[in-house]
Structures are given as structure tokens and as C-alpha cells.
N, C-alpha and C positions, 0 to 999 in steps of 0.2 A: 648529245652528251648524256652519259649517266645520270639519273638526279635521287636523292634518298626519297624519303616519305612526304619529306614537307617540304619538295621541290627544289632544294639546292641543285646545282649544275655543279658536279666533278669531276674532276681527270678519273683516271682508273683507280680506283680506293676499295676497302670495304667499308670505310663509314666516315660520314660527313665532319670535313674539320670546322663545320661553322655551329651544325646542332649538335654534333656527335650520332646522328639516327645512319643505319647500312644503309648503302648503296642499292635502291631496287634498279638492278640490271633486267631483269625481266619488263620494265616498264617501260624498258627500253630497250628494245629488241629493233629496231627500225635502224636504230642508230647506231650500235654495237660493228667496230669492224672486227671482230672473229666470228660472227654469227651467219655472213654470205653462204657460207655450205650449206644452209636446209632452207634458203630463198629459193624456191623453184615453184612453179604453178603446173599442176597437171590436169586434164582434162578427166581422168578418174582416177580411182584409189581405192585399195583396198584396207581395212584398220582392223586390226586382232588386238583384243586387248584379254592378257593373259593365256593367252590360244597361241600352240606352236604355228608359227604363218607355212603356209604351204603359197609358194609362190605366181599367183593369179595375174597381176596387173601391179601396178607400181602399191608397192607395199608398205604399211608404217605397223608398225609391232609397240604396242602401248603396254606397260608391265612394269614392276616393283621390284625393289632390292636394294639394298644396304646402301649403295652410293648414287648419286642421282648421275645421267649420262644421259646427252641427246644428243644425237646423228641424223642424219639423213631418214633416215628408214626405221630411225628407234626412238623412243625416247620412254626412261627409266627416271621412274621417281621414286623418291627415297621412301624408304617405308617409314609411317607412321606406328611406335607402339601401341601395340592393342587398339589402334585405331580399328571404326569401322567403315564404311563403305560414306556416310555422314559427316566422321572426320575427315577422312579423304578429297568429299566436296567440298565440304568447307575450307580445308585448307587449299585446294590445288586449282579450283574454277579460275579463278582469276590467270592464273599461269598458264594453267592450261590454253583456255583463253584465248590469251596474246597468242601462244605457240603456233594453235591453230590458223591466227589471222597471218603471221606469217608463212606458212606454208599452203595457205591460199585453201585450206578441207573443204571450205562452205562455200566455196566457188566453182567445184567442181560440178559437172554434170551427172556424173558417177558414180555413185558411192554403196561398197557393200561393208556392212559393220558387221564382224564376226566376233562376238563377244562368248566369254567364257561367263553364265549367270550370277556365278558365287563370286566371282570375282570382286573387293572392291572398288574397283576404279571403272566398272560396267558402267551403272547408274550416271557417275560423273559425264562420264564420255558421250553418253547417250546425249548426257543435257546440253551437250554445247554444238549437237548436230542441227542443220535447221531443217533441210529439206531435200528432193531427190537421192533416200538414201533405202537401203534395202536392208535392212537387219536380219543377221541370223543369230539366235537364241538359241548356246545351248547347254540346257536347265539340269541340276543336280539331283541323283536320284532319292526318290524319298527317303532314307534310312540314312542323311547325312544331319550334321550337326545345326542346329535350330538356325544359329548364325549366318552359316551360308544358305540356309531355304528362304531366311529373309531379306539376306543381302539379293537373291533371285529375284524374287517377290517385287524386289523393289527395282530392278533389271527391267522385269516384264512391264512393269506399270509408267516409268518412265519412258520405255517405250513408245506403250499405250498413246500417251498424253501427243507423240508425234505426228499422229494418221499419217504414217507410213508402213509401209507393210513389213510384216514381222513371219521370220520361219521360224519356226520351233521344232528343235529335236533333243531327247534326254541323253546324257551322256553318256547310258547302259548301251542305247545304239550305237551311236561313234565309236565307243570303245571293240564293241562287239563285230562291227561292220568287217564284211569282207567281200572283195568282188571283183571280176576279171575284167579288163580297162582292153578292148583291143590293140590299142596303140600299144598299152605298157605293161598288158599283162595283170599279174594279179596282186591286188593294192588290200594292207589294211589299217585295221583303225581311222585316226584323225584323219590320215593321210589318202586314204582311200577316200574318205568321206568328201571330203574335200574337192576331191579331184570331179566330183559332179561340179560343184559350182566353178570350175574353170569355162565345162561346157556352156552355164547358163551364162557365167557374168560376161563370154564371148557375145550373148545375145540377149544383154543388160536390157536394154530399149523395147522391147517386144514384152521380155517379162515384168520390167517396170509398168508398161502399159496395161500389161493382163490387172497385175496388182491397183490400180488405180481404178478402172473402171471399176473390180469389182468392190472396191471400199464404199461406192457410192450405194450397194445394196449390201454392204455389213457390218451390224454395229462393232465389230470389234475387228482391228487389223489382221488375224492370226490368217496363215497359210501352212498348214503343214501339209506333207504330201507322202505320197505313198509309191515305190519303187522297184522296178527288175532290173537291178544291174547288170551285165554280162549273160544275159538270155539268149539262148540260142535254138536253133528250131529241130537240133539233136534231140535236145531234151522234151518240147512241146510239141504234141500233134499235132495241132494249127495255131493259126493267130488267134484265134474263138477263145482256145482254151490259156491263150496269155493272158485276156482279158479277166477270166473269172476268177484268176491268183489274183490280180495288178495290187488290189488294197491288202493281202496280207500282210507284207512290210509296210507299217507305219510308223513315219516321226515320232510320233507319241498319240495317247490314245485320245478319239478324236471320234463322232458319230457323221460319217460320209455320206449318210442318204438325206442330212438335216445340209447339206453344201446346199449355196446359193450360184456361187463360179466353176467351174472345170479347165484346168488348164494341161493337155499335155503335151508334153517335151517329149517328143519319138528322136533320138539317138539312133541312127539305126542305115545300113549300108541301100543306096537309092531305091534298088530291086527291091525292098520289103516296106519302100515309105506307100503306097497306093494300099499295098494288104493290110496295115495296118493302121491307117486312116481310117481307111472305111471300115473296119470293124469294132475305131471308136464312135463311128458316128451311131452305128448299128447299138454298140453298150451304153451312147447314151439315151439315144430312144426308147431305148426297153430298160431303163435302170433309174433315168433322172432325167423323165418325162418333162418336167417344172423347173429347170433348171433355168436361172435369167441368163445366164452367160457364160458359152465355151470356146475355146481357142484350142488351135496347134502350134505348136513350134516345131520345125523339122529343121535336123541339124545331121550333115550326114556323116557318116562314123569314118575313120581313116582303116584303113584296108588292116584286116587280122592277122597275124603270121599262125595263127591255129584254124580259123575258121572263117568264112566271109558270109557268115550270115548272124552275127555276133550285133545282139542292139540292147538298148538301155533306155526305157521308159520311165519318168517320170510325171507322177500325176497330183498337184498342184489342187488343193481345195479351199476354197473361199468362206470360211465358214462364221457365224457368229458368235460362239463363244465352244468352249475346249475344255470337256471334262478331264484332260490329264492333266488338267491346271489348278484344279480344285485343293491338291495336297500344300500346295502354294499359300493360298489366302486360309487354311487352318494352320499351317504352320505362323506366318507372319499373326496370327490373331494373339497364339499362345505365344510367342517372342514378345509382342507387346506388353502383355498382359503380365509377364517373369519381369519384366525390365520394370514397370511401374512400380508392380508388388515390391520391389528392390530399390525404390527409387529413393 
């Protein structure tokens, strides 16, 4: 049954005819019969919160707007005015909360969190995760308003506080991103961006693992990594010379010879997994000699209707701390510092 604040039991009301206190229906979510539609328990999940979802795995799309709405696959909370990312915790944890226990989030095996950094409801969301979960961060570029670099700020660091592992990419990439998918051709923006981690989160377990061993040699979770999408050997004279591009596209900026881990993800059709195996083993003995710990994942690419020798490498680094992170913690210093002066 329903009960308000101070425990009355009611039929269906909004507020109690004994104290006069509303009805927390939320507090009772177990027991609600309209609420069976988003009792389901999954074995993974995928959770965007303010991030357009591109469809991966069983999906939940977390986001704000004028009237509050939860479904299956959504759930819309009302906006707070001029709330900030604080307000938002404050007000929603508890709800949030519940919602989660019923849809069983923290029981899952599988969990990728794709959050939008500026966002307020990042931070919240982050804190009510507990564990087996893969974070992707992605952070606003410097030249945005103070608010959202700390509402980031504060993304990154609650994170942090998880030890789990954290991807970070600036939104100037995402936006900017373009690249040919053999399967589907050629993808841009969020959308394309995205469409990598369909390949990974298909091989959740491998790269969860990668990420765990190497947290035990990194004091900081961050993994950003470095990418050839849609490479083809039209374009490169050998595999050698794929290698000596592989780090010019990077997540964000990042010092790769300071990596502790290596991890790649060779994409790529069977006939060119051998060639280009061995000439990461080859880039790592002569590049990162000291390196504690490397892996492959080989995942093979579905057949081209342009070309069949079309692959997609991603390279995975384990690092201890991320100078593109730096504008981050000066901004969040100077937001403090205005908000006191003003206090």
C-alpha cells in the first residue's frame, strides 16, 4: 500500500486523510500496481544520460524536461529551476534510488554508462552505480560556460571515487567524428562515435578485464585511446605504416609513452588479423619497451560491399593521470571561488 511521510497506509490519494502529508508513491514502488511495466531484470544495460542513445544493448535514456515521464527504456525528470547538478542530487537520489532497485541497474553484470559531462543529472547517476560498470565521459570543450566545466568537474571526480574504469572523449571529437563502418557504411558525429562501442560492449568481458587488471598499476582510472576507423590498405603501404599514424587520433589529449597498459581492438577481416598482430607486437617492443601489461582483442569485421580489406583499430591506454584534464580542475577552482565571493 501507498504510505505518505509519516507512514499512514492509503488507497490511491495524493495526501493523507489522517496527517494531511502527500502520498510518497515512490516509496512504494514494490507495491504499486501500475508500475509492473519497468519490473524487468537484465543481464546488461546500457544508460545515457542526456546523450542521444544509439541503440547497443537493452537501453535506458536518463534526461530532463518540463514534465516528469518513466517508461521502460526512459525515465524524465522534471526540471529543477536554475537548479544545479547539487540540486538535482539532492532532490532526485532517493528516487532515483528506488527506481533503480526496481529495474534491478546494480544487479546487472554489464553495465556501460555513457554520460553527457555537463549534464546535471551525470554526477547523480554516477553515484547510485556500485560496480561492474564501464563509464564513458564525454567532457565539454574548454570555451563553454563555467557552470557546465564544473558540473564536468564534478562528472569526472565522482567517477573517480568508483575504481572503475573511465573513457574520456571531448565533445569537439564526437562532434567532429566521421568514419566508414563496413557493414553500414559511412557514420557521423554521436552516431558514428558510438557505433565503436557496439563492437566493444559485444566484447564487454575481455575489455572489462583489460580495464581491471590494469587499474591495479594506475593511480587513476582514465583509459582514453587512440583510433583508425575505416582503414584500408588502398590508402597505407603496409601494416608498419598503420602503426606509426595509430596515436594521431586521440580522445583527448593524453602523454602515451607515460601508459602503463596497452590494449588493442584489431576490427578487421581474418586475412589481415596475423599481419597485424604481429606488427603490434613488433610497435610494442620498439615503442614501450616497459610496458606492464598488453592485450588483443580480435573481433572480425562483417564482409564490405566496397572493399574487403577495410579494419578499424582501436588502442586502449592505461594511464595515470590526463593532461587534457587540467582545464577541468582550473575551471571548477574559479567556479568555487565566484560562488563564495557571492556567497
Amino acid at each position: 500500500m501507498p504510505k505518505c511521510k509519516n507512514g499512514h497506509e492509503m488507497n490511491l490519494a495524493s495526501t493523507c486523510s489522517i496527517c494531511g502529508q502527500p502520498i510518497d508513491y515512490y516509496a512504494s514502488l514494490y507495491e504499486l500496481t501500475h508500475f509492473p511495466k519497468i519490473q524487468y531484470k537484465v543481464n546488461d544495460i546500457v544508460i545515457y544520460v542526456g546523450v542521444t542513445p544509439y541503440r547497443i544493448s537493452n537501453t535506458l535514456l536518463i534526461d530532463l524536461n518540463d514534465e516528469e515521464k518513466i517508461e521502460q527504456n526512459k525515465i524524465v525528470l522534471k526540471l529543477i529551476s536554475g537548479g544545479t547538478w547539487q540540486d538535482y542530487l539532492d532532490q532526485y537520489k532517493e528516487k532515483l534510488a528506488r527506481i533503480f532497485d526496481v529495474l534491478g541497474v546494480n544487479e546487472t553484470k554489464r553495465k556501460l554508462i555513457i554520460l553527457n559531462a555537463s549534464h546535471p543529472l551525470s554526477p547523480l547517476v554516477i553515484s547510485l552505480i556500485n560496480s561492474n560498470a564501464i563509464f564513458l565521459i564525454i567532457l565539454p570543450e574548454e570555451n563553454e560556460p563555467l557552470i557546465y566545466l564544473d558540473t564536468a568537474y564534478n562528472t569526472v571526480f565522482e567517477a573517480s571515487k568508483k575504481k572503475e574504469p573511465i573513457i574520456l572523449v571531448t565533445k569537439g571529437i564526437v562532434e567532429k567524428f566521421r568514419a566508414f563502418y563496413p557493414d553500414t557504411g559511412i557514420s557521423y558525429g554521436i552516431e558514428g562515435f558510438l557505433k565503436i562501442f557496439k563492437y566493444l560492449y559485444d566484447n564487454y568481458d575481455r575489455l572489462y578485464n583489460f580495464f581491471k587488471v590494469s587499474l591495479k598499476f594506475n593511480s587513476q582510472p582514465f583509459f582514453p585511446f587512440s583510433y583508425i576507423i575505416g582503414g584500408t590498405m588502398l590508402v597505407f603501404k603496409d601494416i608498419q605504416s598503420v602503426f606509426s599514424v595509430i596515436d594521431v587520433q586521440k580522445t583527448i589529449e593524453f602523454d602515451e609513452n607515460a601508459s602503463n597498459t596497452l590494449l588493442l581492438v584489431n576490427i578487421s577481416p581474418k586475412e589481415l588479423k596475423e599481419q597485424i598482430e604481429k606488427q603490434y607486437r613488433t610497435y610494442i617492443s620498439s615503442r614501450f619497451r616497459d610496458i606492464i601489461y598488453n592485450d588483443i582483442i580480435f573481433i572480425e569485421s562483417p564482409n564490405s560491399r566496397v572493399t574487403n580489406d577495410i579494419f578499424n583499430l582501436i588502442m586502449f591506454y592505461g594511464v595515470s593521470s590526463i593532461k587534457g584534464l587540467e582545464y577541468l580542475s582550473k575551471s571548477h577552482e574559479l567556479f568555487t571561488k565566484r560562488v563564495t565571493q557571492n556567497a
